[in-house]
C-alpha positions in Angstrom: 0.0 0.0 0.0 1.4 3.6 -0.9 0.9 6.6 1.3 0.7 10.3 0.9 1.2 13.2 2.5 1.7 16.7 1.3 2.4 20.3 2.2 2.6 23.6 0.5 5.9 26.0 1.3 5.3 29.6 1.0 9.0 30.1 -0.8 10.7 29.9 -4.3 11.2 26.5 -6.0 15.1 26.6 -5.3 14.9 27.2 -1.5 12.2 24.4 -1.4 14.6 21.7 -3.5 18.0 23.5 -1.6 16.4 22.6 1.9 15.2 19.2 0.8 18.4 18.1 -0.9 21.0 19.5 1.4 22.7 17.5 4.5 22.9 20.4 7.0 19.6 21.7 6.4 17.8 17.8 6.7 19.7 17.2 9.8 17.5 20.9 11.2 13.9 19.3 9.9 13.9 15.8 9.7 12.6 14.9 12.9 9.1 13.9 13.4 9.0 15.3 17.0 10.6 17.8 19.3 12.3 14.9 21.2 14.1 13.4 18.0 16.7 15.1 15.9 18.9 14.0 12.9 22.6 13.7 13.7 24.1 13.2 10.4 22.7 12.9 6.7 24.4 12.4 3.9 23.2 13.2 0.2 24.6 12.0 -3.3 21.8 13.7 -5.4 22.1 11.3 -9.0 20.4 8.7 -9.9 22.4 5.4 -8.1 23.6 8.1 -5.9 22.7 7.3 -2.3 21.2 9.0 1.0 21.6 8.1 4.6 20.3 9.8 7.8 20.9 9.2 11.4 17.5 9.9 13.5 18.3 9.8 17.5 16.0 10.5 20.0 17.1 13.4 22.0 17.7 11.7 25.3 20.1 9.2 23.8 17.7 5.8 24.1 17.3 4.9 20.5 18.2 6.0 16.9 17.9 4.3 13.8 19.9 4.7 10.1 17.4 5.5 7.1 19.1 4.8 3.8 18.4 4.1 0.4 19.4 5.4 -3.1 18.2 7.7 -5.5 16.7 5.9 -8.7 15.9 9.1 -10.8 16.1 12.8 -10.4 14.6 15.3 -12.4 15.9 19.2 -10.5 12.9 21.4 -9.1 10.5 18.4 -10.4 10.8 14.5 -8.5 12.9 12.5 -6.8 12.4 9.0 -6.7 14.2 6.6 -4.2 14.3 2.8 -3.0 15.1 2.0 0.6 15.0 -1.1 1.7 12.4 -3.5 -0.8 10.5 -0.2 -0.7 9.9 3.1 -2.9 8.7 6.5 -2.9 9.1 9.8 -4.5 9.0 13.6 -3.9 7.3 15.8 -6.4 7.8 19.6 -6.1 5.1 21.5 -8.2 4.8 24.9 -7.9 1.8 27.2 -7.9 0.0 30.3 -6.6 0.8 29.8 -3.2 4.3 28.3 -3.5 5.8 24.6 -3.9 3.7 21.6 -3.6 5.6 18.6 -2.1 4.3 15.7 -2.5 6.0 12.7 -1.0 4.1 9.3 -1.7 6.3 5.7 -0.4 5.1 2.3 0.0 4.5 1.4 3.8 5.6 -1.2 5.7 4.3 -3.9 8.5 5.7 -3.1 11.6 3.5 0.5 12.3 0.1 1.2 11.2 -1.0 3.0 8.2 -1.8 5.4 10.6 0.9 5.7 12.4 3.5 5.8 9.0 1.2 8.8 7.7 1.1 11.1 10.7 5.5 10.3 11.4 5.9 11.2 7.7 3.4 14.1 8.1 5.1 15.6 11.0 8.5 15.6 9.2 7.0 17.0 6.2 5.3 19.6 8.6 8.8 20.4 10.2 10.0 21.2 7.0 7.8 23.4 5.7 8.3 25.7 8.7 12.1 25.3 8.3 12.2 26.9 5.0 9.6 29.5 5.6 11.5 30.4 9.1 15.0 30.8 6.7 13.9 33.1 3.8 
């Protein structure tokens, strides 16, 4: 089963794919709560290129890698990526109120649909205010 989720970021298209594609400002959004954080990421923005970032929750108790590798990129427009036996892809469309993200991925057993949707919400959620916050 895919899921969706989506945001629109009041900004230009090229702040919008900068923030998404760029290690130091992923490791300042992608979090899915206040008590998580992202250590380290790691971006190799080509098609076979690969990603990796290191989520941690603030108190030290648990973190976890999430890796994969890009499978087609098209600048301003899509990513596509695998990680794992899973996909999923980031479209950027812009329009009268600013970018359109749209990132869809294939879910997986061990949370609920639920659950996957609201984590990937929140980080999507995150980012938006990060790039509006930095303009």
């Amino acid at each position: 089963m895919q899921i969706t989720v989506e945001t629109t970021v009041a900004a230009p298209i090229k702040d919008v794919w900068r923030a998404y594609t760029t290690p130091d400002d992923i490791k300042q959004w992608n979090a899915a709560s206040d008590d998580w954080h992202t250590t380290a990421a790691a971006v190799d923005l080509r098609a076979g290129g690969e990603f990796s970032s290191r989520m941690e929750a603030k108190d030290g108790s648990m973190g976890f890698d999430f890796t994969g590798t890009y499978t087609n990129i098209v600048e301003h427009e899509l990513i596509e990526f695998s990680f794992g036996d899973r996909s999923g892809r980031v479209e950027f469309a812009e329009g009268p109120k600013g970018v359109n993200v749209r990132v869809t991925f294939d879910s997986e057993s061990t949370h609920s649909v639920d659950e996957q949707r609201e984590g990937w919400q929140a980080i999507l959620n995150r980012f938006t205010r990060h790039v509006e916050s930095n303009r």
